[in-house]
C-alpha positions, 0 to 999 in steps of 0.5 A: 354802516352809514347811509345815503339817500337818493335824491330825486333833484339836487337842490332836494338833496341840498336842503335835506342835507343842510337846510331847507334855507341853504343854497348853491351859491356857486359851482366850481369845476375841478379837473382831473378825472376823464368820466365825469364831470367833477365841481366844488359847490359853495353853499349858502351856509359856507360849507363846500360840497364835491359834486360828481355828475354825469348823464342819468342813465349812468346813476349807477357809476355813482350807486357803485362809488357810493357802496365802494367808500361806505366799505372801505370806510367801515374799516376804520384804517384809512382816510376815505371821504364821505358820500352824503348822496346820490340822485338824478335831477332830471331839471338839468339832465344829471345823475349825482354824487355828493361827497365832502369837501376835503380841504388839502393840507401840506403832507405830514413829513411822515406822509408816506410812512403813515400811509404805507401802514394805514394801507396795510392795515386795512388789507389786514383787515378781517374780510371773510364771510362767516370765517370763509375766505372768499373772493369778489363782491356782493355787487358789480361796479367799474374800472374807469368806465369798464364794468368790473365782474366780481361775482364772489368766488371762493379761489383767489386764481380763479377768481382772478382768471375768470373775473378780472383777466378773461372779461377785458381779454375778450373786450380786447379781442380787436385790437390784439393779434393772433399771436397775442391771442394764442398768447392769452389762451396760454397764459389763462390756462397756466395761471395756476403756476404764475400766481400763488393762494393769499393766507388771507383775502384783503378789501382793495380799493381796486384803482388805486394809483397816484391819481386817487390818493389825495393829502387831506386836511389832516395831512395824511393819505385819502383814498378815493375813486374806488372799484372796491372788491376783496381780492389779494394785497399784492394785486393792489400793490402792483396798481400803486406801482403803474403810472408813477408809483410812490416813495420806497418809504410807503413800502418799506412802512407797508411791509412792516405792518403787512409782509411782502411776500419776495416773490412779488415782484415776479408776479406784479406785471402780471396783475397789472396787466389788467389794467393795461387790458383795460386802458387798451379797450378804454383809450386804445393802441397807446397801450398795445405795447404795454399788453404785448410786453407783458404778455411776452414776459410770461408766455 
């Protein structure tokens, strides 16, 4: 698997990586995300790095990124860019993260299609620990800016009770009304008859809505921003459904490599809710009505 290192200052890093005579030329910022600070930095040789920065105490938001990408890179199924490193540069107050520069290309006029099976290959990907089904991840990391629990659990709907639904229930708990919260009880307690077991456990990207997929210069799908565990396709599938969703061609393609189950669409709100949980506790009451709404659909 690949390795990065962490640096103890940007320009280390940058004359490790490139040289010991290259040199930021110039920082550009790009927008887009809300947690950090994002930039396109110009080096003296030409080549153009990503840079991602934030305080230094938050390193571990990159520590967590950096782990999420070499694991979905180790698949070998899908466009995923890569960290060349990590540190603090406490000169200019900072945590970092490096990536490689993707240079965007027009999408390929088979762009969904690919994308729909290459997905689906890495959810088919082999994810057991010694031939053993399980659930989570070796380490914590985030979903936006909220930490995500995936202490490894052998059963899906546990796993996803526990792990996923009751932590953000329990951040949520100021903004939701006694109803909502004998609604949760409910809804915790009978999970077992809404969501069914996976045949197979699948590595998810975990956040993978329109905003982190990019077109990259081969002209066909990137992933990026992850919040990495093995869980169960169908919760990925039903994040790429929020917010916009993609073409019906990267389902139809998708469900050729990896099946969908028909009951799916029964249990896709469900999934998203939280998410939902989590952009309530993150940005607030814009979301209420989203969480009550799928609350009310299910108990």
């Amino acid at each position: 698997m690949e390795s990065v290192t962490k640096f103890h200052s940007l320009d280390e890093a940058i004359t490790t990586l490139f040289g010991e005579h290259v040199h930021i030329v110039s920082k550009r910022p790009v927008f887009g995300g809300d947690i950090n600070q994002s930039y396109r930095v110009s080096l003296s040789d030409g080549t153009a790095v990503f840079m991602k920065t934030n305080l230094p105490q938050n390193l571990s938001f990159f520590q967590a990124e950096e782990v999420g990408l070499k694991a979905l890179r180790k698949t070998g199924t899908i466009g995923v860019p890569q960290a060349l490193g990590i540190g603090i540069d406490e000169a200019q107050g900072i945590s970092f993260l490096l990536l490689e520069y993707l240079v965007s290309a027009p999408k390929s006029s088979t762009y969904w299609e690919v994308f729909g099976r290459e997905l689906a290959r890495m959810h088919r990907a082999d994810c057991t620990v010694n031939g053993e089904k399980m659930f989570g991840f070796p380490s914590d990391n985030y979903i936006g800016a909220s930490v995500q629990i995936n202490t490894p659990k052998r059963d899906w709907i546990s796993f996803f009770r526990e792990c996923r639904l009751l932590p953000q229930i329990r951040m949520a708990d100021g903004h939701l009304d006694s109803g909502m919260r004998k609604q949760c009880i409910k809804l915790l307690d009978r999970l077992d008859s809404y969501l069914i077991v996976p045949e197979f456990p699948s590595l998810l990207h975990g956040d993978l809505w329109s905003g982190n997929a990019i077109c990259g210069p081969d002209g066909k799908a990137w992933i990026l921003d992850p919040a990495v565990y093995i869980g169960y396709f169908e919760a990925e599938l039903a994040m790429t459904e929020l917010f916009g969703g993609y073409r019906d061609s990267f389902y139809q393609a998708y469900h050729e490599v990896n099946p969908i189950d028909s009951g799916y669409r029964d249990r896709r709100d469900l999934y998203n809710l939280y998410h939902m949980l989590n952009h309530l506790n993150l940005f607030g009451g814009s979301y209420w009505n989203s969480v009550r709404r799928i609350l009310n659909r299910y108990v």
